[in-house]
Gaussian input, Z-matrix of N, CA and C with variables (Angstrom, degrees):
# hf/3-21g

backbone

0 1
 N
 C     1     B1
 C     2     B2     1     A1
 N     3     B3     2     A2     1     D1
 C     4     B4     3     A3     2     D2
 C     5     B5     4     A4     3     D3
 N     6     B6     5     A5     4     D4
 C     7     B7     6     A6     5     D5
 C     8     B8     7     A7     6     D6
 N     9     B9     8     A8     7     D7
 C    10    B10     9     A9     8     D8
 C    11    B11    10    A10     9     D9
 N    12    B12    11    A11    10    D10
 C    13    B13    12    A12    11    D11
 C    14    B14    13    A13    12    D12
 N    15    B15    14    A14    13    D13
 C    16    B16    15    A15    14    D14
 C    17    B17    16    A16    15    D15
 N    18    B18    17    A17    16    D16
 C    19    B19    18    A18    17    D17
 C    20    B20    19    A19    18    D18
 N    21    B21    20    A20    19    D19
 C    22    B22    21    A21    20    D20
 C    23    B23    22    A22    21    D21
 N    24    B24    23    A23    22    D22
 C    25    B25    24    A24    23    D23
 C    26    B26    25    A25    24    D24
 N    27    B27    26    A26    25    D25
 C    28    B28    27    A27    26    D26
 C    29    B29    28    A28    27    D27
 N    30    B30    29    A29    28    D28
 C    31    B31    30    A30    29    D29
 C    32    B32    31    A31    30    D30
 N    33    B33    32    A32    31    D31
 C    34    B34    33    A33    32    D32
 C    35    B35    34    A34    33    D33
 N    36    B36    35    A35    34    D34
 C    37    B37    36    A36    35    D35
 C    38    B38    37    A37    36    D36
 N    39    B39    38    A38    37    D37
 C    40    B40    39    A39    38    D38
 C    41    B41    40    A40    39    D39
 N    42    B42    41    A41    40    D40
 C    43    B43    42    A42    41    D41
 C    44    B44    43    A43    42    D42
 N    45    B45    44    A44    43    D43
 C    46    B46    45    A45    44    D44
 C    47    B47    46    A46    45    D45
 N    48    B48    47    A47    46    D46
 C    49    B49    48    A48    47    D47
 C    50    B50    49    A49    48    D48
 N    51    B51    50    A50    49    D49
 C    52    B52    51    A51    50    D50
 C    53    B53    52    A52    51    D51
 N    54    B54    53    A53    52    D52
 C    55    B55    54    A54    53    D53
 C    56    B56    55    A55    54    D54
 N    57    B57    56    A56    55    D55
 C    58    B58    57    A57    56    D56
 C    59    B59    58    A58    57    D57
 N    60    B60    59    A59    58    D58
 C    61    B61    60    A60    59    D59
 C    62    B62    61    A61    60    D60
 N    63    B63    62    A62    61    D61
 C    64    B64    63    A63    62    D62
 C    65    B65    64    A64    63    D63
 N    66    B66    65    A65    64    D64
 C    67    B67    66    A66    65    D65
 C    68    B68    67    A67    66    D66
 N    69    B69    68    A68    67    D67
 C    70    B70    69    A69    68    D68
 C    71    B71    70    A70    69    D69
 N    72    B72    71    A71    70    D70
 C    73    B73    72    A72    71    D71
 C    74    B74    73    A73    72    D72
 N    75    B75    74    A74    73    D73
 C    76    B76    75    A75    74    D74
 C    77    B77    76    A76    75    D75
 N    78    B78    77    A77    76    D76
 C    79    B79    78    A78    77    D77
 C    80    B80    79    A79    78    D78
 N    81    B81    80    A80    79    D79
 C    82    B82    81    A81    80    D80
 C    83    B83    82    A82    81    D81
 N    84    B84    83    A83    82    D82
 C    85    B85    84    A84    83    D83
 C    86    B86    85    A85    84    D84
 N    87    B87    86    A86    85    D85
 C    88    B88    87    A87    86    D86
 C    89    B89    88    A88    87    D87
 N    90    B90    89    A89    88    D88
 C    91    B91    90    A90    89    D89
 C    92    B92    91    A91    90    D90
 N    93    B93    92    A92    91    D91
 C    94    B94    93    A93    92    D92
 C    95    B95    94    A94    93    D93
 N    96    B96    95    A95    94    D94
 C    97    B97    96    A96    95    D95
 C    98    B98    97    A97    96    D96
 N    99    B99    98    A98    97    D97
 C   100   B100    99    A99    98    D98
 C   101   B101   100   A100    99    D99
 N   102   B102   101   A101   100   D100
 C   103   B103   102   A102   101   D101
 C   104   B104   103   A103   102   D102
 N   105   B105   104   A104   103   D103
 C   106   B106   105   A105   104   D104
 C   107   B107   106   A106   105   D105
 N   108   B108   107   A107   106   D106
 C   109   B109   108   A108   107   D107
 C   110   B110   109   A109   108   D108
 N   111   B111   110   A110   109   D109
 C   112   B112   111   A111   110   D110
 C   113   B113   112   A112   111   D111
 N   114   B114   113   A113   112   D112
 C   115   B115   114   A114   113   D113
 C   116   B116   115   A115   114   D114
 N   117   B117   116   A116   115   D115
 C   118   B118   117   A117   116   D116
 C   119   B119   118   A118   117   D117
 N   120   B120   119   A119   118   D118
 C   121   B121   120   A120   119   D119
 C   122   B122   121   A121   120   D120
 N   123   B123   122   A122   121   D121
 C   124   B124   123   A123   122   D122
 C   125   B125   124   A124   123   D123
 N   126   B126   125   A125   124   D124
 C   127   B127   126   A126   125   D125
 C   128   B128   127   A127   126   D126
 N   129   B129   128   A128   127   D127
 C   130   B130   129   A129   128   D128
 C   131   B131   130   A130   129   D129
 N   132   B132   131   A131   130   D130
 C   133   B133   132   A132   131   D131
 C   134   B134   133   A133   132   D132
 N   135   B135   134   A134   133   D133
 C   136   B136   135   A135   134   D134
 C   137   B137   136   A136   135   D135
 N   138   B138   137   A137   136   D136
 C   139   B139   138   A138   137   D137
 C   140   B140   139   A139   138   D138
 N   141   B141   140   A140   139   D139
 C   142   B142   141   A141   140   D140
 C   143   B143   142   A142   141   D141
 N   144   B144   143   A143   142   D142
 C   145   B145   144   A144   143   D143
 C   146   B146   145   A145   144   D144
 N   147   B147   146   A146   145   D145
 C   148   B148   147   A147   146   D146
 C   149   B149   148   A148   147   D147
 N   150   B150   149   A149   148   D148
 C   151   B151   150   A150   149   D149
 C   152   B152   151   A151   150   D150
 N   153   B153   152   A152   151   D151
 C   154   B154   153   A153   152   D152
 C   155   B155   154   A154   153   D153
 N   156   B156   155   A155   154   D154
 C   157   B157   156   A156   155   D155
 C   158   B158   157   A157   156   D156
 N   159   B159   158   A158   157   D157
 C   160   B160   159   A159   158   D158
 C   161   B161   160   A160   159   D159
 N   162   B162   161   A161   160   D160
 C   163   B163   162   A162   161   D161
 C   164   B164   163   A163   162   D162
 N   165   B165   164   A164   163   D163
 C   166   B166   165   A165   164   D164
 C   167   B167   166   A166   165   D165
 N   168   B168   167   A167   166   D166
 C   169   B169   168   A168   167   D167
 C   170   B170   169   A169   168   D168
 N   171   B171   170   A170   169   D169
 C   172   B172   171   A171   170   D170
 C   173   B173   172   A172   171   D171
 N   174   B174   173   A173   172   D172
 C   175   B175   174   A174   173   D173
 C   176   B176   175   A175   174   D174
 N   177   B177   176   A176   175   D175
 C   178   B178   177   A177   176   D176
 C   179   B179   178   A178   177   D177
 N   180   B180   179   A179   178   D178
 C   181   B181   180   A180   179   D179
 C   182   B182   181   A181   180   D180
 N   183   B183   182   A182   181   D181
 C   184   B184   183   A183   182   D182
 C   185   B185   184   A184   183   D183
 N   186   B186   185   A185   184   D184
 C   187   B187   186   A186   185   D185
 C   188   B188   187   A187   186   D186
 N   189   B189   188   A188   187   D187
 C   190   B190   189   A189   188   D188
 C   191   B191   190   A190   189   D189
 N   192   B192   191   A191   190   D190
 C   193   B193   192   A192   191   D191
 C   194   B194   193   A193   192   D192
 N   195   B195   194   A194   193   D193
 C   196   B196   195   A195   194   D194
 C   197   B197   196   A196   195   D195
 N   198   B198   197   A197   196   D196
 C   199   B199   198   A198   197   D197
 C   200   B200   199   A199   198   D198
 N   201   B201   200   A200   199   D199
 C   202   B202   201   A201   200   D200
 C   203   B203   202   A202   201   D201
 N   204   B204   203   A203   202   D202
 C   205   B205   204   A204   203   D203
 C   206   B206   205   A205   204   D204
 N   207   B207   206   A206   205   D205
 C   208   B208   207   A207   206   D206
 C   209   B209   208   A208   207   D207
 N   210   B210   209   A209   208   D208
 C   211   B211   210   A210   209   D209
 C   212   B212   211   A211   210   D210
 N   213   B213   212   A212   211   D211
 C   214   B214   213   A213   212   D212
 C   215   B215   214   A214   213   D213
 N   216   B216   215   A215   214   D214
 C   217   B217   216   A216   215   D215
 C   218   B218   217   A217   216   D216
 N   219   B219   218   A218   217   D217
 C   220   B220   219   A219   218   D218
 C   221   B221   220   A220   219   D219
 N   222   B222   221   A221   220   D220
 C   223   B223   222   A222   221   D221
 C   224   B224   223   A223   222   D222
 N   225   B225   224   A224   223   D223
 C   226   B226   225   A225   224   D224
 C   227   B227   226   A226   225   D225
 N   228   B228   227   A227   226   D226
 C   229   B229   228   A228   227   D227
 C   230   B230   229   A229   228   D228
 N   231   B231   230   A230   229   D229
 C   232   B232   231   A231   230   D230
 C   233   B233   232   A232   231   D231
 N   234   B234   233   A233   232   D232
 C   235   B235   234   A234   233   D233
 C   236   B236   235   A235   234   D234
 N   237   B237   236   A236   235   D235
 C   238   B238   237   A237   236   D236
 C   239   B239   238   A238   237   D237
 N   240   B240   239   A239   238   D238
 C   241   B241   240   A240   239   D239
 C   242   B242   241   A241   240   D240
 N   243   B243   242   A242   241   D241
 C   244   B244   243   A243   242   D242
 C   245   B245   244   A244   243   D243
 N   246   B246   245   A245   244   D244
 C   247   B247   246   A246   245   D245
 C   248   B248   247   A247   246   D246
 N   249   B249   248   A248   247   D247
 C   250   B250   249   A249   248   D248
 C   251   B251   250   A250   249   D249
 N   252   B252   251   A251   250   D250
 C   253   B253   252   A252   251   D251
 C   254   B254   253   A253   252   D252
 N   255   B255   254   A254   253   D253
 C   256   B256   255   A255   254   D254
 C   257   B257   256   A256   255   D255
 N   258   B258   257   A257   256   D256
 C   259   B259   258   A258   257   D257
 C   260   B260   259   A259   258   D258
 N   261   B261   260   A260   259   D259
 C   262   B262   261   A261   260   D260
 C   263   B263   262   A262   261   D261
 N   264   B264   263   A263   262   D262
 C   265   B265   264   A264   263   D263
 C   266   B266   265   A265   264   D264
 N   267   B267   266   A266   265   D265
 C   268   B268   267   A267   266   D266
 C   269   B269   268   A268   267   D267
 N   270   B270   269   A269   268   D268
 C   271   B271   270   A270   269   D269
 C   272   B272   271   A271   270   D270
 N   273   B273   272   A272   271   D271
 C   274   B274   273   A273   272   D272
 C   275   B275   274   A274   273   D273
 N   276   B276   275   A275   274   D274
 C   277   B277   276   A276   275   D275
 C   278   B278   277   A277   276   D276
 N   279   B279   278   A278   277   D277
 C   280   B280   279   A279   278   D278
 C   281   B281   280   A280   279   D279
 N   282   B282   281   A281   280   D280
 C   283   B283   282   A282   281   D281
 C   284   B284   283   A283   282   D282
 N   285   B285   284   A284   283   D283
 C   286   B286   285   A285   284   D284
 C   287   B287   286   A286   285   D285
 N   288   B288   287   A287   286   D286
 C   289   B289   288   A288   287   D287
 C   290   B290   289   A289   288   D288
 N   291   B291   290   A290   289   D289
 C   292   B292   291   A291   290   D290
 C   293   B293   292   A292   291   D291
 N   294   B294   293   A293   292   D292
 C   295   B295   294   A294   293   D293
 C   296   B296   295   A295   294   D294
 N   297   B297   296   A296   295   D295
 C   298   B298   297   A297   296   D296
 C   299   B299   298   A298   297   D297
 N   300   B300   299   A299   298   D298
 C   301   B301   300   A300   299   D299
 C   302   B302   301   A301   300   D300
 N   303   B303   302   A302   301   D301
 C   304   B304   303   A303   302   D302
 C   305   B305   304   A304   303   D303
 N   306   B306   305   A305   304   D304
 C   307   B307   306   A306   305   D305
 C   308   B308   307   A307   306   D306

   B1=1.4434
   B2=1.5146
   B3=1.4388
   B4=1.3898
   B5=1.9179
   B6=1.5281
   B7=1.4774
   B8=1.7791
   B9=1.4153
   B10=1.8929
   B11=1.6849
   B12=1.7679
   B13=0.9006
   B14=1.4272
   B15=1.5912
   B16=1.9090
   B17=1.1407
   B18=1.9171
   B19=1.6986
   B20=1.5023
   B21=2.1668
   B22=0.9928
   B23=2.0947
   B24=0.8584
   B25=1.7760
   B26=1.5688
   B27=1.4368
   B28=1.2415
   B29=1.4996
   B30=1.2630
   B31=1.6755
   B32=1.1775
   B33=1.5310
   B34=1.1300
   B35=1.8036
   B36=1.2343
   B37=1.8331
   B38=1.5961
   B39=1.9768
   B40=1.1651
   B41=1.5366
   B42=1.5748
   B43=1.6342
   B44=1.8957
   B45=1.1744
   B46=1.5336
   B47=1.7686
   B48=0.9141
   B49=1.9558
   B50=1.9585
   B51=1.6306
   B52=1.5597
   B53=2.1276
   B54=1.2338
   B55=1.6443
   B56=1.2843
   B57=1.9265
   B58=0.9917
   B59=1.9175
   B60=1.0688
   B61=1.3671
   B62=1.1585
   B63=1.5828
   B64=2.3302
   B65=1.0031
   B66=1.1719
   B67=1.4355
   B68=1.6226
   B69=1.4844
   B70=1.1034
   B71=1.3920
   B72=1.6344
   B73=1.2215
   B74=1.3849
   B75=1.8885
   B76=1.3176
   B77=1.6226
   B78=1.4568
   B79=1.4831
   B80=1.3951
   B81=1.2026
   B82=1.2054
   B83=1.6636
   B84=0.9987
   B85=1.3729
   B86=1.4124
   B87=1.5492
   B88=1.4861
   B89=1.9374
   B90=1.3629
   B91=1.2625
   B92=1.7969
   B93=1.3844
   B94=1.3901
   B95=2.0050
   B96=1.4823
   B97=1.6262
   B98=0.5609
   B99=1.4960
   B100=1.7976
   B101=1.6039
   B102=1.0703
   B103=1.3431
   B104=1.6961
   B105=1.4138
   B106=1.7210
   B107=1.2124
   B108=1.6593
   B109=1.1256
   B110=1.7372
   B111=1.4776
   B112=1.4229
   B113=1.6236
   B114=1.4662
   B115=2.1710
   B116=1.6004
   B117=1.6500
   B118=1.3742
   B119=1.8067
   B120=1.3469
   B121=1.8489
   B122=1.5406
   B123=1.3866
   B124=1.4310
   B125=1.1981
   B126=1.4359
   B127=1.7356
   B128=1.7444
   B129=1.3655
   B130=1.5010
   B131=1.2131
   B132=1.3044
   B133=1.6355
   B134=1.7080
   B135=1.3445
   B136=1.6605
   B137=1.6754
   B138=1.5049
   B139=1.5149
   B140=1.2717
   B141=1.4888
   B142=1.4691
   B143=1.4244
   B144=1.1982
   B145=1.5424
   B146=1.4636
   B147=0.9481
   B148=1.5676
   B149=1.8406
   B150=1.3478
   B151=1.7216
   B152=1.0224
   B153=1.2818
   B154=1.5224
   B155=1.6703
   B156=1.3007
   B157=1.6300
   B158=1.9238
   B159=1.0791
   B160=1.3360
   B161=1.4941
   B162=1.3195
   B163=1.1047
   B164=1.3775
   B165=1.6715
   B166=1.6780
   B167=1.4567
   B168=1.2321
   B169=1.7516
   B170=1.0211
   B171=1.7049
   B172=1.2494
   B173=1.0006
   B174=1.5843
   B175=1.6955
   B176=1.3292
   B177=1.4124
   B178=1.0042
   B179=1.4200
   B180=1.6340
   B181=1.2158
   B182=2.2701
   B183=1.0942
   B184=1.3175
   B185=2.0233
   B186=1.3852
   B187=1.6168
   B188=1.4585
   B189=1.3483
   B190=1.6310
   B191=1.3039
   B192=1.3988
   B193=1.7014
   B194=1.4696
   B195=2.1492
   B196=1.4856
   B197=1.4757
   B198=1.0749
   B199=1.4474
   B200=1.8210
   B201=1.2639
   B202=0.9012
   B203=1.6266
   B204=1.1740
   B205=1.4409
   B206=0.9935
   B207=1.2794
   B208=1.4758
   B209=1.5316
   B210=1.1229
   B211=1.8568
   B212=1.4666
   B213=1.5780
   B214=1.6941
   B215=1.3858
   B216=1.3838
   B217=1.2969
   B218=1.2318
   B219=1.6242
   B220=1.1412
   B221=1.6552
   B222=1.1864
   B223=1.8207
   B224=1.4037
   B225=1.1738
   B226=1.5779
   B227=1.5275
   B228=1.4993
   B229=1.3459
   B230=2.0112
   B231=1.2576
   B232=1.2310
   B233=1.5222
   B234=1.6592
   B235=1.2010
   B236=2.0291
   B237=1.5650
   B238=1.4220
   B239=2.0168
   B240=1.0983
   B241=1.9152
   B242=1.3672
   B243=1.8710
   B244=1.8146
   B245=2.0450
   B246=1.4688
   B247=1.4007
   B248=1.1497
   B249=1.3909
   B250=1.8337
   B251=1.9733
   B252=1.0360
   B253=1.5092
   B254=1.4725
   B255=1.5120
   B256=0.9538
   B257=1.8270
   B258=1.2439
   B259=1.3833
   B260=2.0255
   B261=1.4427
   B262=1.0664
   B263=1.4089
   B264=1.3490
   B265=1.6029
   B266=1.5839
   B267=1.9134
   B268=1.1929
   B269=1.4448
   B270=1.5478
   B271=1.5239
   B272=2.3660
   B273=0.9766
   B274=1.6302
   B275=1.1805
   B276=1.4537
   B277=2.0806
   B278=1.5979
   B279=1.1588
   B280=1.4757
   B281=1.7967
   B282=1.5274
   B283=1.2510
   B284=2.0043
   B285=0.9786
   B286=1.3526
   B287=1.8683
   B288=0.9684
   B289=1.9554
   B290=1.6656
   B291=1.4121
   B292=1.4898
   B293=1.6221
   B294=1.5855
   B295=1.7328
   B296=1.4883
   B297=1.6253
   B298=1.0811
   B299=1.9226
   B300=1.7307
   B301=2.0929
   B302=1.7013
   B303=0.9461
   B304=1.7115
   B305=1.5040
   B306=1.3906
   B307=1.4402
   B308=1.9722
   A1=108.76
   A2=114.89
   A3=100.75
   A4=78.44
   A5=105.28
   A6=107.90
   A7=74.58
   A8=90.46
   A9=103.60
   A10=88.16
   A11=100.57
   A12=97.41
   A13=130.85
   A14=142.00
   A15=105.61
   A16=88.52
   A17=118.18
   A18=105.18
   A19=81.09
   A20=117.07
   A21=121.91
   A22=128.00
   A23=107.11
   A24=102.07
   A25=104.21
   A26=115.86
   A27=129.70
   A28=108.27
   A29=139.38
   A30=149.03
   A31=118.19
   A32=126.59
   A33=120.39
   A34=93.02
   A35=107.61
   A36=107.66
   A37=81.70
   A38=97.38
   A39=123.04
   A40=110.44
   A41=76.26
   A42=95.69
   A43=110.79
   A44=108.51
   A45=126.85
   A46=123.31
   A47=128.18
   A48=108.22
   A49=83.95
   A50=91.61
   A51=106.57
   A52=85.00
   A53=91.04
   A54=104.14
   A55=81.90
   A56=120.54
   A57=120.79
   A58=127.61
   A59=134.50
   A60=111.46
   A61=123.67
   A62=96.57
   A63=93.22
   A64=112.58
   A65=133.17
   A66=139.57
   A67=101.26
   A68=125.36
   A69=126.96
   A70=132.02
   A71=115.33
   A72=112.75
   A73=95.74
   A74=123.68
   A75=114.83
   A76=112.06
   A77=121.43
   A78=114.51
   A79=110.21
   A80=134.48
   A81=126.07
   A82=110.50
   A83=107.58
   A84=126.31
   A85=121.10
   A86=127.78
   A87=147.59
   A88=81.04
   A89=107.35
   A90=119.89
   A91=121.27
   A92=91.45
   A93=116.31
   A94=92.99
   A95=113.03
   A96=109.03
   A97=114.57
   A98=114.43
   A99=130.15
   A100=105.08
   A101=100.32
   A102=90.40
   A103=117.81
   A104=105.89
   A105=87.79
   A106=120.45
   A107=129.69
   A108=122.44
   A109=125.12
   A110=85.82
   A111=98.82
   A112=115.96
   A113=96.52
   A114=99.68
   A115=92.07
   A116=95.73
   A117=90.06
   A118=128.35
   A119=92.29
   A120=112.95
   A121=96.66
   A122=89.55
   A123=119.83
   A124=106.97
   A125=117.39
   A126=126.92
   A127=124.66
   A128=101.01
   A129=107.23
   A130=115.65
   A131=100.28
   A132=115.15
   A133=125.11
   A134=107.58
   A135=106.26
   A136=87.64
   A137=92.96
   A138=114.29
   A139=106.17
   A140=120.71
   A141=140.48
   A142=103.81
   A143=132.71
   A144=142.72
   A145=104.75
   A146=137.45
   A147=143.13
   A148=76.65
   A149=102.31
   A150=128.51
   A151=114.97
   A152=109.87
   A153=136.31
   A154=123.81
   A155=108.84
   A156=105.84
   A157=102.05
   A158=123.25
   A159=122.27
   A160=99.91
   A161=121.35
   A162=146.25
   A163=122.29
   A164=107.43
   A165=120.89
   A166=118.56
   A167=118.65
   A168=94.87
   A169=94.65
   A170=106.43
   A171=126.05
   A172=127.00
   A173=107.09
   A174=119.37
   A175=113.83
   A176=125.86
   A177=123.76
   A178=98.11
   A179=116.80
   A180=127.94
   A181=105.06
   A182=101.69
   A183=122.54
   A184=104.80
   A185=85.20
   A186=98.74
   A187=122.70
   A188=95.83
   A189=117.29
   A190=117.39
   A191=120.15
   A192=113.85
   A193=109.32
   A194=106.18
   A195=97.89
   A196=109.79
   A197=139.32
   A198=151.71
   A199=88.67
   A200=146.37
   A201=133.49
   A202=146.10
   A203=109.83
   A204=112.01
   A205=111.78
   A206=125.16
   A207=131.29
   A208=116.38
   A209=126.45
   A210=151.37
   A211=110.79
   A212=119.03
   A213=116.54
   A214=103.54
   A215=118.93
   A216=124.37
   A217=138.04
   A218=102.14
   A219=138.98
   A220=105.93
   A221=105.74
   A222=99.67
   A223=93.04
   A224=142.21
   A225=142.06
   A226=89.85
   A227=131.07
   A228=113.02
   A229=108.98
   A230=116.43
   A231=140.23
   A232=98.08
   A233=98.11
   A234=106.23
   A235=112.86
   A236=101.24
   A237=95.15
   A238=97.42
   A239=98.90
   A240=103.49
   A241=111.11
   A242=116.40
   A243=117.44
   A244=76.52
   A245=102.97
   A246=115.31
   A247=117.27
   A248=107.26
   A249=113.06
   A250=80.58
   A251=122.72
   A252=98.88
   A253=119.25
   A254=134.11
   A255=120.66
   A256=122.73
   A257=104.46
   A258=118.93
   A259=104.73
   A260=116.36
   A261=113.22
   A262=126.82
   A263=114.04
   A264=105.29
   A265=134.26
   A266=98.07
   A267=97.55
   A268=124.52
   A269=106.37
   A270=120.91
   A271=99.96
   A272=110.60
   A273=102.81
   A274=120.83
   A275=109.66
   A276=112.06
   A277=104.17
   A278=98.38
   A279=115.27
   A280=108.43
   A281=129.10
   A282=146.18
   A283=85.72
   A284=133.10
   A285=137.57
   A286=98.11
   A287=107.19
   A288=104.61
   A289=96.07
   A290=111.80
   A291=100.39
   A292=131.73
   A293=89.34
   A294=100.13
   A295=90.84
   A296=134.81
   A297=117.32
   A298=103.13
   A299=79.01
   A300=91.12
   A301=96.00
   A302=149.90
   A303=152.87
   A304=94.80
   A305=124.86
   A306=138.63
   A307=105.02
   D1=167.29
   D2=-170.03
   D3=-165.83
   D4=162.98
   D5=-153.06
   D6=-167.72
   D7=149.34
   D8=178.99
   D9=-143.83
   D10=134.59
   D11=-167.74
   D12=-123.41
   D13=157.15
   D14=-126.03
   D15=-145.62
   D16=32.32
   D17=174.04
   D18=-172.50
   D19=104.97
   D20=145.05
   D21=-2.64
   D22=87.70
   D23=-174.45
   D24=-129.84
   D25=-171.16
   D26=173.80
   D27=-133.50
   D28=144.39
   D29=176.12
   D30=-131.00
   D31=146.37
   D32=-178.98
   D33=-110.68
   D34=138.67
   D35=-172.97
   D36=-173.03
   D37=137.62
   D38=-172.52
   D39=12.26
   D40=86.47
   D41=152.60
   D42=73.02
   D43=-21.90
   D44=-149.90
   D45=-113.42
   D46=136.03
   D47=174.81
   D48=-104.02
   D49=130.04
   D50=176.87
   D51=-94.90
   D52=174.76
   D53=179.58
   D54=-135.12
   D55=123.43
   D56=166.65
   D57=-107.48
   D58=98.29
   D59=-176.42
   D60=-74.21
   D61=171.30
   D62=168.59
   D63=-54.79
   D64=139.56
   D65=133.94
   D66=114.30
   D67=-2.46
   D68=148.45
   D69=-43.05
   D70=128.24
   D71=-167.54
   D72=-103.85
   D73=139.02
   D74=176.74
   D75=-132.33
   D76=140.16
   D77=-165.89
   D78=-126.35
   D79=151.57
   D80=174.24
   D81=103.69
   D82=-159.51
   D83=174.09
   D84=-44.29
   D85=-56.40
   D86=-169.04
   D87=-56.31
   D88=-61.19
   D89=-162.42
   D90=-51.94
   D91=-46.33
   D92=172.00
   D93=-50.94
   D94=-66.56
   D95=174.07
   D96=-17.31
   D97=-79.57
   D98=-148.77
   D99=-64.72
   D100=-31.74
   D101=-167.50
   D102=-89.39
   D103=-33.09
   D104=156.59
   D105=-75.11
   D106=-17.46
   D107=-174.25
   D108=-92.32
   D109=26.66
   D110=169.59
   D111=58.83
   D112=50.38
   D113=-170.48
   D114=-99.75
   D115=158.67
   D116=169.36
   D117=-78.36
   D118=84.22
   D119=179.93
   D120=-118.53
   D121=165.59
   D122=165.03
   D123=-115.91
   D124=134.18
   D125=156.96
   D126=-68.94
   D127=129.94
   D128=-165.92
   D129=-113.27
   D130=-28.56
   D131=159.96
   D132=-144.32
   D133=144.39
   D134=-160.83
   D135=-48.29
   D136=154.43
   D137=173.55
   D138=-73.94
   D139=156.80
   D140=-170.05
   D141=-96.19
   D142=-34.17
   D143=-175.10
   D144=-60.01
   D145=-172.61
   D146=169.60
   D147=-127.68
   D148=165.87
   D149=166.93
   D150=-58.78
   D151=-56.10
   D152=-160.06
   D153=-121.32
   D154=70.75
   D155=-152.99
   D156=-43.52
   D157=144.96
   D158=179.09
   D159=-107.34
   D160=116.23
   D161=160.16
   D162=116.97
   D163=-3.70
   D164=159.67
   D165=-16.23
   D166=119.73
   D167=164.51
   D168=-110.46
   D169=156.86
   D170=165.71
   D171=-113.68
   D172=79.32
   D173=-173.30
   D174=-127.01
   D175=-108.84
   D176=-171.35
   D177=-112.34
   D178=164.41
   D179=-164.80
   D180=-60.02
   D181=-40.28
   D182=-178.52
   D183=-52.34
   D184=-51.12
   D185=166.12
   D186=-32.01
   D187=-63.35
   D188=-172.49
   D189=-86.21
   D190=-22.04
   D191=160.01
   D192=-57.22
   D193=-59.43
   D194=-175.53
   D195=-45.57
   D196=-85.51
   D197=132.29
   D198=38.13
   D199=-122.23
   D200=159.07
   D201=5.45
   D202=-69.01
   D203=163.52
   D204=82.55
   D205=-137.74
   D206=170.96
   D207=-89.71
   D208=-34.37
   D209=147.40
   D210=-3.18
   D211=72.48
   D212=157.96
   D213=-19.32
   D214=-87.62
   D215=-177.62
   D216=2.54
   D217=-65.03
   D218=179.72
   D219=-72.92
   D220=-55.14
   D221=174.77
   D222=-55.29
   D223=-86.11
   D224=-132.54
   D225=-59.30
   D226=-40.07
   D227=-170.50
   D228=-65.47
   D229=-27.06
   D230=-174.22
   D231=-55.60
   D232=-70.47
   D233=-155.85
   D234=-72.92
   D235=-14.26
   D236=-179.40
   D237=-89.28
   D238=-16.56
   D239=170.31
   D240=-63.03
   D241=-30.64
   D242=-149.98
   D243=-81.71
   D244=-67.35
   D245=175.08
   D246=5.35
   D247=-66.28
   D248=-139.04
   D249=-85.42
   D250=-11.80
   D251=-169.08
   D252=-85.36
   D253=160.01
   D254=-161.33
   D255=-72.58
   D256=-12.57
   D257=-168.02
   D258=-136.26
   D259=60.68
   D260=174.03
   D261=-50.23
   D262=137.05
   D263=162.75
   D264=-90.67
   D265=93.89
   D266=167.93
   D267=8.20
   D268=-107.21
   D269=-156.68
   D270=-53.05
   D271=-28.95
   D272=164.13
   D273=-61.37
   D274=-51.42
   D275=166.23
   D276=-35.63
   D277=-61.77
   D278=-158.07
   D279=-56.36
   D280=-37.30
   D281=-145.57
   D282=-111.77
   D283=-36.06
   D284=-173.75
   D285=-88.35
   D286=-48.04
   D287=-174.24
   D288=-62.20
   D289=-31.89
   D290=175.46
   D291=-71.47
   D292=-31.12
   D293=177.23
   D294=-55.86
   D295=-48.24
   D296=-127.41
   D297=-107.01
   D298=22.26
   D299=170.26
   D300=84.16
   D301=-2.72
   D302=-140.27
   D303=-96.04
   D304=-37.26
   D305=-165.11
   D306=-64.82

């Protein structure tokens, strides 16, 4: 995925604050962020995630590792699912950004 992005900002992503300018083009993972996380980007290419991970559980943190596995994929769909909720669990952010190499 790749996202160009259309309002000078700052992000915190793996571990890190990136400095993003206008007109920066961003691919990969950071990109995959911004763009579910509602940054000021533009989408450049359809997203790789589905909306709605199909088969997510929403149970306990233990749930969603098995659930995951070894599967980047599967973490990033996890981890943009742990996100959106109002009361994330820390130490799951933290255990999923690693599946997904971010650490």
């Amino acid at each position: 995925m790749r996202v160009r992005v259309t309002e000078t900002c700052s992000t915190y992503f793996n571990y890190g604050v990136h400095v993003l300018k206008e007109g920066d083009v961003i691919e990969g993972g950071l990109a995959e962020y911004l763009a579910a996380g509602g940054g000021p980007v533009e989408c450049l290419d359809a997203p790789e995630v589905p909306e709605t991970p199909e088969g997510l559980p929403d149970g306990s943190a233990d749930d969603v590792l098995a659930w995951v596995g070894e599967d980047p994929d599967r973490a990033l769909e996890a981890l943009l699912a742990e996100e959106a909720k109002d009361k994330p669990r820390v130490t799951l952010l933290g255990k999923l950004r690693k599946l997904m190499g971010d650490e």
